[in-house]
Backbone bond lengths (Angstrom), bond angles and torsions (degrees), N, CA, C in turn:
res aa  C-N    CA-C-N  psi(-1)  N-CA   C-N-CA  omega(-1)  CA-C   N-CA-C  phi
1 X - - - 1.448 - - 1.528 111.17 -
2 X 1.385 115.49 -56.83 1.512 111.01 156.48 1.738 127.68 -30.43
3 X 0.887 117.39 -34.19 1.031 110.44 -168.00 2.199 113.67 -99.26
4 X 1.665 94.34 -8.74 1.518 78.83 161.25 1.385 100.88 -90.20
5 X 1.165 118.91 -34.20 1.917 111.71 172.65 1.484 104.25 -11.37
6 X 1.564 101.12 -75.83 1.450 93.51 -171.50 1.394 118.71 -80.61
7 X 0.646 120.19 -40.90 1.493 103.89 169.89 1.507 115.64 -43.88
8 X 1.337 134.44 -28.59 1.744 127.75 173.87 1.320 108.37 -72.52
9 X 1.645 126.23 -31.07 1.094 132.09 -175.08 1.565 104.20 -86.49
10 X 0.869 128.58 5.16 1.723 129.30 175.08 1.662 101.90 -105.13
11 X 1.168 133.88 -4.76 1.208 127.32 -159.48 1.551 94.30 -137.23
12 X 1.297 144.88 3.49 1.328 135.83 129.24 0.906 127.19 -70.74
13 X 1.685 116.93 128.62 1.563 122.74 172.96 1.309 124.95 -63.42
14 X 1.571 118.69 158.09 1.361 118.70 -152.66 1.680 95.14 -99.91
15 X 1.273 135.29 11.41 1.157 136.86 -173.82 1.499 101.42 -151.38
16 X 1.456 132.63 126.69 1.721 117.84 -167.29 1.765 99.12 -102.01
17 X 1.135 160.06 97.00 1.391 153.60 -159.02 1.801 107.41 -41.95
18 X 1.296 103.58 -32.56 1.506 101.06 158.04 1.450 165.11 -33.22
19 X 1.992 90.17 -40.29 1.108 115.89 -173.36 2.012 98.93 -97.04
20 X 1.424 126.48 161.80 0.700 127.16 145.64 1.572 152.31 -34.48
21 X 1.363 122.45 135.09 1.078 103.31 -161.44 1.684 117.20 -85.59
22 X 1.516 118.55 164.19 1.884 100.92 -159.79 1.345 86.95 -99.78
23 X 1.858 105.73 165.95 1.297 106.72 -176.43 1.987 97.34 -62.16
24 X 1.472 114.61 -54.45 1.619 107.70 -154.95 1.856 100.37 -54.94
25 X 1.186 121.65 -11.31 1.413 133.34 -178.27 1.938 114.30 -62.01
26 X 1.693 85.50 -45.08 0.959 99.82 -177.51 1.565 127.21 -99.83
27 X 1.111 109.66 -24.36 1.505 134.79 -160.75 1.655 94.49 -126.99
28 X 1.343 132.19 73.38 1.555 121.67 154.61 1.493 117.77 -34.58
29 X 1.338 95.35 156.64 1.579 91.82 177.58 1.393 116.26 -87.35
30 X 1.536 109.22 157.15 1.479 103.25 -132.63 1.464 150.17 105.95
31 X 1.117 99.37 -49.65 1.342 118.72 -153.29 1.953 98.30 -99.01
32 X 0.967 116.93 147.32 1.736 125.67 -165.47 1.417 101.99 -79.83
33 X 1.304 128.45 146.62 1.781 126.35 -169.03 1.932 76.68 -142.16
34 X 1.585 91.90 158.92 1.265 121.64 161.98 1.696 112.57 66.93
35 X 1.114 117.00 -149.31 1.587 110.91 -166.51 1.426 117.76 -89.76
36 X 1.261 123.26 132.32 1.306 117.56 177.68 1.748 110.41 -96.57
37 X 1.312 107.16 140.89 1.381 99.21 174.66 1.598 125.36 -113.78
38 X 1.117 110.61 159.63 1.162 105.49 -169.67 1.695 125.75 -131.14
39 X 1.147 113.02 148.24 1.432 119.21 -143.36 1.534 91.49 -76.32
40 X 1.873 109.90 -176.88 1.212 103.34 167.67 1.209 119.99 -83.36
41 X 1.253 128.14 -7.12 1.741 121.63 -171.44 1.807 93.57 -70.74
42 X 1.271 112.47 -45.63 1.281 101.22 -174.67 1.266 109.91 -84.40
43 X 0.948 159.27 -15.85 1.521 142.11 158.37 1.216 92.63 -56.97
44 X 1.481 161.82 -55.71 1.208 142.95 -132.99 2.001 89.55 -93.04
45 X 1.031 99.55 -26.17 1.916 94.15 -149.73 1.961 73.81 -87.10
46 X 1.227 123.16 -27.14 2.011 98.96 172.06 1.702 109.82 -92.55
47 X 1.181 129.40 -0.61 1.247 114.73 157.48 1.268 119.70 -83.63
48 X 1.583 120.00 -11.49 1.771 125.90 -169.31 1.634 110.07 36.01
49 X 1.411 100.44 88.82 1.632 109.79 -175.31 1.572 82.53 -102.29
50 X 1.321 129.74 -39.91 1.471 108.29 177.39 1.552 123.87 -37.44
51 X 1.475 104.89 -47.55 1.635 102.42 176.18 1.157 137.95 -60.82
52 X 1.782 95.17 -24.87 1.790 92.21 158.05 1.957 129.86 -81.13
53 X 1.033 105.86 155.94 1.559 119.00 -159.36 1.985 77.26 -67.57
54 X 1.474 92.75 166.02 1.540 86.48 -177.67 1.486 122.00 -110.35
55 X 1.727 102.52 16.11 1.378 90.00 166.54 1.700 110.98 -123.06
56 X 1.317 112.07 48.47 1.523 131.73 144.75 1.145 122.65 -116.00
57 X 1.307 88.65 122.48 1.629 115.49 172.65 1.557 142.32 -27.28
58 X 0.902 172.30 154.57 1.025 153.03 171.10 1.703 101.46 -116.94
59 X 1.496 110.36 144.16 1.659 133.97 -166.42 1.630 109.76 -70.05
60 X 1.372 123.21 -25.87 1.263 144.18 -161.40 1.687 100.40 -66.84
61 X 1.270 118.37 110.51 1.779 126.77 175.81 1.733 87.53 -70.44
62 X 1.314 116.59 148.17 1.340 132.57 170.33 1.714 109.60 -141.03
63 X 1.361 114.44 125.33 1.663 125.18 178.01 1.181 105.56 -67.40
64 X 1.255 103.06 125.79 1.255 134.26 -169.87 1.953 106.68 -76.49
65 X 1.140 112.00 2.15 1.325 114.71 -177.03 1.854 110.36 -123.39
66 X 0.956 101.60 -51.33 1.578 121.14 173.46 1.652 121.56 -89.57
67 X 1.425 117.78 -37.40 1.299 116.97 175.23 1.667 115.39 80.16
68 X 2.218 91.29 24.96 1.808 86.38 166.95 1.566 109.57 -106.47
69 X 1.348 123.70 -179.89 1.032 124.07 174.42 1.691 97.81 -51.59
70 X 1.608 125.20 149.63 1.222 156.52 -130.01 1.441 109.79 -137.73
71 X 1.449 131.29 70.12 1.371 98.99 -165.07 2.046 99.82 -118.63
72 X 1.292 103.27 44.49 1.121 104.24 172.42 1.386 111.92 -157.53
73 X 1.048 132.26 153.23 1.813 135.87 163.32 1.407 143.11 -155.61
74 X 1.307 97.87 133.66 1.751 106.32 -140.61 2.001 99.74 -76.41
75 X 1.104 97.62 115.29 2.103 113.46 -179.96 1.529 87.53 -46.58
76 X 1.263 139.73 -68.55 1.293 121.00 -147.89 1.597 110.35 -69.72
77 X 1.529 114.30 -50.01 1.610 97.88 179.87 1.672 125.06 -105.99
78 X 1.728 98.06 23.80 1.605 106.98 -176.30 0.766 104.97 64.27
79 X 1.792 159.82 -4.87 1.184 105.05 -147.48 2.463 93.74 -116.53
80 X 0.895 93.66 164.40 1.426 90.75 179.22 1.735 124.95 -72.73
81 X 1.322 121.55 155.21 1.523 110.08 172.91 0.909 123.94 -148.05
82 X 1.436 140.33 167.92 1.514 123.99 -169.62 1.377 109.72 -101.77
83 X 1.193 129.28 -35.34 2.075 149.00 -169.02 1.747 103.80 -139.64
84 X 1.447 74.52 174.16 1.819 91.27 179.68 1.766 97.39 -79.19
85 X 1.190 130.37 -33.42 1.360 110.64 -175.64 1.312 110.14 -74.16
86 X 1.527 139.06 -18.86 1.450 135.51 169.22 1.415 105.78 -71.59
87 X 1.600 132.21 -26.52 1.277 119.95 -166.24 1.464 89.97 -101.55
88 X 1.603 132.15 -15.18 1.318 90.67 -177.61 2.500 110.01 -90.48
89 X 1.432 93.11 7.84 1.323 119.76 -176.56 1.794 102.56 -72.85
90 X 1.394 109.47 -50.47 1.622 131.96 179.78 1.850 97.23 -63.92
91 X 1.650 117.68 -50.01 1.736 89.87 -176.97 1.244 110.98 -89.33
92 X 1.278 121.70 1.12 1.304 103.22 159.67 1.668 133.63 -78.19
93 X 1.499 109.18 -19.38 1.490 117.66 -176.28 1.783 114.01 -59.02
94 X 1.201 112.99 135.84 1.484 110.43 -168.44 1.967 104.56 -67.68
95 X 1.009 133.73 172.19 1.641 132.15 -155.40 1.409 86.27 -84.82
96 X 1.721 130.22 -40.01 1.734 116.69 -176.45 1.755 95.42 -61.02
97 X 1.281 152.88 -33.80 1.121 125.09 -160.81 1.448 106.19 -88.49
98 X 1.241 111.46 -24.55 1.614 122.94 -170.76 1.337 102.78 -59.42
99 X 1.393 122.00 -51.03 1.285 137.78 146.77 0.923 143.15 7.78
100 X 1.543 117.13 -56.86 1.157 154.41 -165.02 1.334 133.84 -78.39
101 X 2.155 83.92 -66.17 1.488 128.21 158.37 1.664 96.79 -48.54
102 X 1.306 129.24 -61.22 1.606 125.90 -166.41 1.817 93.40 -65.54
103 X 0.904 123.32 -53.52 1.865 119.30 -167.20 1.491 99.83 -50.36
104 X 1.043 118.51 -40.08 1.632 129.20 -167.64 1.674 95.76 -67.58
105 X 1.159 117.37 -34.35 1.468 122.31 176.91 1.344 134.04 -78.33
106 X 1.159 103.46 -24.31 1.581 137.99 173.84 1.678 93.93 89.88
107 X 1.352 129.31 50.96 1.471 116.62 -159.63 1.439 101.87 -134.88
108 X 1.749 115.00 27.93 1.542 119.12 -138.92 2.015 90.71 -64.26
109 X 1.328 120.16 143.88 0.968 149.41 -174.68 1.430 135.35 -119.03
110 X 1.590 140.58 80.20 0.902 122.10 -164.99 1.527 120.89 -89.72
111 X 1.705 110.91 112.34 1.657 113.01 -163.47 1.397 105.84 -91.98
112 X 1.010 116.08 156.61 1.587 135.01 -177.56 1.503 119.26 -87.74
């Protein structure tokens, strides 16, 4: 009986294609894991803003509080935001700062 033991245990693979792959599997040592980030020179030099003429605009919404890309904006005080902690930052601001934030935009707004 011992001896099919081993023999079953010689004939399973040491890695099952099933299971996930491990980080050292994947990632030698050494070698950089997870997100790399990247500065602004290079975001600008892969969007090629040089090639556009410079008095067109660029399409990109930007938060008006933080200065990240913008991909939402609140109807009651116009103004744009990047997360829920900037928009819940925006209803709290009294209507003179909201104000402000819009003049800075060129988007001046008179709210009710």
């Amino acid at each position: 009986m011992e001896r099919e033991v081993l023999e079953a245990e010689l004939v399973l693979p040491t890695h099952m294609k099933f299971k996930k792959i491990q980080m050292y599997d994947k990632y030698p040592k050494g070698q950089a894991r997870g997100r790399h980030w990247k500065h602004l020179k290079q975001i600008i030099q892969a969007e090629n803003y040089e090639n556009y003429p410079p008095h067109l605009p660029t399409c990109k919404k930007i938060c008006d509080i933080t200065g990240f890309e913008a991909p939402y904006f609140d109807p009651r005080t116009k103004l744009r935001y990047a997360n829920t902690e900037v928009f819940k930052i925006i209803r709290s601001l009294p209507n003179d700062y909201v104000q402000r934030y819009l003049a800075l935009r060129n988007a001046a707004v008179v709210l009710r």
